[in-house]
C-alpha positions, 0 to 999 in steps of 0.5 A, a space after each residue: 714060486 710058479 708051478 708048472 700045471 698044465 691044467 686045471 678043471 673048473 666046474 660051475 654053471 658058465 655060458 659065454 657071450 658068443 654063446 648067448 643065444 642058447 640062453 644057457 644056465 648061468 648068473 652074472 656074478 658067478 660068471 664074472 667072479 669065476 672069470 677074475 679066478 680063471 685071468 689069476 690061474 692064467 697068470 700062475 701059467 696055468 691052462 683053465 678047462 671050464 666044465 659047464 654043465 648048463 641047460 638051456 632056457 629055451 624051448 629047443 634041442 642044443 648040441 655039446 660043444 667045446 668052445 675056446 675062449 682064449 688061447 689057454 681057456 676053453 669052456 665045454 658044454 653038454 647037449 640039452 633037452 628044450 626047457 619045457 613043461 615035458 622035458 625040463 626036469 629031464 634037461 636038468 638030470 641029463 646035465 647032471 648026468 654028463 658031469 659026472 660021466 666027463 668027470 669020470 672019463 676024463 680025471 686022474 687021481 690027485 688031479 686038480 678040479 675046482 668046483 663052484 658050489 651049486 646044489 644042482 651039481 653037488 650029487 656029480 661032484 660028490 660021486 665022481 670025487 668017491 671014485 676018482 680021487 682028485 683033488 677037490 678046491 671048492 669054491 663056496 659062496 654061501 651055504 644055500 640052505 641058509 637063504 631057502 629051505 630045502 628037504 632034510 636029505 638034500 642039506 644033509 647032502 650039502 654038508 657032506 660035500 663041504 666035508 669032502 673037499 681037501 681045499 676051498 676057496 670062501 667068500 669069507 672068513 666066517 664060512 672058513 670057520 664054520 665048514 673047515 672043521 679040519 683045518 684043511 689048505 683055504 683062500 679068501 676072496 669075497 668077490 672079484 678084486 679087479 680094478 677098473 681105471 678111471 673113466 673120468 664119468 660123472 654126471 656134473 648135475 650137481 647131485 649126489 648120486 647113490 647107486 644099488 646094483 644087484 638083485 631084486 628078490 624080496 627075500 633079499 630085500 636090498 632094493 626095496 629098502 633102498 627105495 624106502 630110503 630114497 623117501 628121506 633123502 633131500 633134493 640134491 640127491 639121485 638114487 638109481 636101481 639097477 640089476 635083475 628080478 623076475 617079472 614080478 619082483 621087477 613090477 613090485 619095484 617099480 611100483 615102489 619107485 612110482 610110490 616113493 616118487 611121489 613124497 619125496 624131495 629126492 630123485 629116483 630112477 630105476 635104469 635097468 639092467 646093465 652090463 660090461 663096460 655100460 655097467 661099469 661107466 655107470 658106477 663111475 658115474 655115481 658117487 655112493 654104492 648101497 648094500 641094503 639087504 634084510 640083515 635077518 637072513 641066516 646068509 648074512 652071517 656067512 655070505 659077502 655081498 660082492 656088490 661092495 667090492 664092484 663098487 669099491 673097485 670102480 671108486 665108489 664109498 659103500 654103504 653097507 647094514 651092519 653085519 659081522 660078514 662084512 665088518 670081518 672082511 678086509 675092507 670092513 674099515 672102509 664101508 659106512 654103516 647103519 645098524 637099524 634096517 630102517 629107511 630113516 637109518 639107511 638115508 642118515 647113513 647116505 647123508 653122513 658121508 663126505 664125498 670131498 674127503 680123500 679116498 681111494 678104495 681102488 688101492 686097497 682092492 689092488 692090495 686084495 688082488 696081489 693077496 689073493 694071487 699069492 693064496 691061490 698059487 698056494 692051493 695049487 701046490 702039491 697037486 698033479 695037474 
């Protein structure tokens, strides 16, 4: 059954390309899971309003605009302050401000809002939802207190807009079980289930290319381990890094590269940071994705790391540390594992994998797609847009 709602509010941190000069707040891979949530929406018949409450990054004065992205999508930002020493904090309260006002003016009761869980808008949502009853579907990728410690009232504050929610949206099964204390309405999505075609590309080098893509954050820690790994793998393979860090988790790993370059029979190279069809050429271009984080994390218990499904949906087998947020997921069978965060267990895991046996990851990702189609129309249901 399709429902007729006309539209749906969907608040997170969003700057679109054609906007990309204001150097707006954002991450990629919020952006990119938030747009596959936005195309599945569209196909149930539904209007999408993105709510945007990003400042800018750089040093000047941007006016609010309404941008339409498609014929049914359209993306609304407040005006903001110049990102500087004076006026930064200033910018980030104002954002925070205009939320909650828009929310108020502009909501009905029982009226669908979905909200990507951020800490910098959970005080907005929190207040807004107080006073105008809509209907509150929170997407929830991680509990943020678990990768870095905050203050005693903000990760209070925390769980009492988990509390407040009447339906979610989780990475995984494991934050089901552990904020949807009532058992309210919930859907699964670790990431986003878009298949990407065959590019037929590949590097025909004869090697084995091995691929991780993603953050360079040492407390995460998943390309630097993969690094070390690189050091115990044979000739005939190439391990490439990509992604994004600060300027100096960047420095650091490339220092480390240069290290390991240096004793090992294996090739490394860090090929910076890649996005959209460059990105996804490059994927496929490459035989085995890595998920190497620091398994000690307390987010590891609740958070999927999205990386497995781009990898997965451009044809890719996965290599991922053993942790019970990915063994528990639906593509859990599918992944190779090793259990000790060594360099030596992460190449023996590399090594182990047979690229000549059948495989086709791409299915089963569609299967994910279809699933979560029929999951999210069920949130909808039973709400007034």
């Amino acid at each position: 059954m399709i429902i007729d709602l006309k539209q749906i509010k969907y608040v997170g941190f969003y700057n679109p390309i054609i906007n990309k000069d204001e150097n707006r707040n954002t991450l990629l891979s919020a952006t990119n899971k938030m747009d596959y949530i936005i195309s599945k929406i569209n196909q149930l018949g539904n209007n999408v309003e993105i709510l945007s409450p990003s400042w800018t990054y750089n040093n000047k004065f941007y006016k609010g605009k309404l941008i339409q992205l498609e014929e049914n999508v359209s993306v609304k930002l407040p005006p903001t302050f110049p990102w500087n020493k004076c006026l930064k904090y200033l910018s980030i309260l104002f954002s925070e401000i205009w939320l909650f006002l828009y929310l108020i003016f502009n909501t009905r009761r029982n009226e669908v809002v979905m909200v990507y869980h951020s800490l910098f808008i959970m005080y907005p949502i929190y207040y807004a939802k107080k006073i105008k009853k809509f209907k509150l579907i929170l997407e929830v990728e991680e509990i943020y207190q678990d990768v870095k410690k905050y203050s005693k009232k903000i990760s209070k504050f925390e769980y009492k807009v988990f509390k407040i929610a009447d339906k979610y949206i989780f990475s995984t099964e494991l934050l089901n079980q552990k904020l949807n204390i009532n058992k309210k309405p919930y859907s699964i999505i670790s990431g986003t289930y878009q298949v990407e075609k065959d590019r037929k590309s590949k590097f025909n080098d004869g090697k084995i290319h091995v691929v991780y893509a993603g953050t360079f954050d040492p407390r995460k820690g998943g390309a630097l381990a993969a690094t070390a790994a690189a050091a115990y793998l044979p000739k005939d393979y190439h391990l490439h890094i990509i992604g994004f860090g600060s300027k100096d988790d960047t420095s650091m790993l490339l220092k480390k590269i240069d290290e390991i370059s240096k004793k090992t029979e294996a090739t490394v190279t860090y090929d910076g940071l890649l996005s959209g069809e460059e990105y996804i050429r490059f994927l496929q271009n490459c035989d085995i994705g890595l998920s190497t984080q620091i398994p000690e994390g307390a987010y590891n218990e609740t958070s999927f790391p999205s990386k497995i499904l781009s990898y997965m949906a451009n044809g890719l087998r996965v290599v991922s540390i053993r942790i019970i947020a990915v063994e528990m997921s639906d593509v859990g069978q599918a992944i190779y594992y090793y259990d000790e965060p060594s360099p030596e267990a992460i190449s023996n895991a590399i090594i182990s994998v047979d690229i000549l046996e059948p495989y086709d990851s791409r299915e089963l990702i569609r299967r994910l797609d279809e699933n979560f189609v029929k999951n999210i129309n069920k949130l909808l249901e039973g709400s007034d847009g």
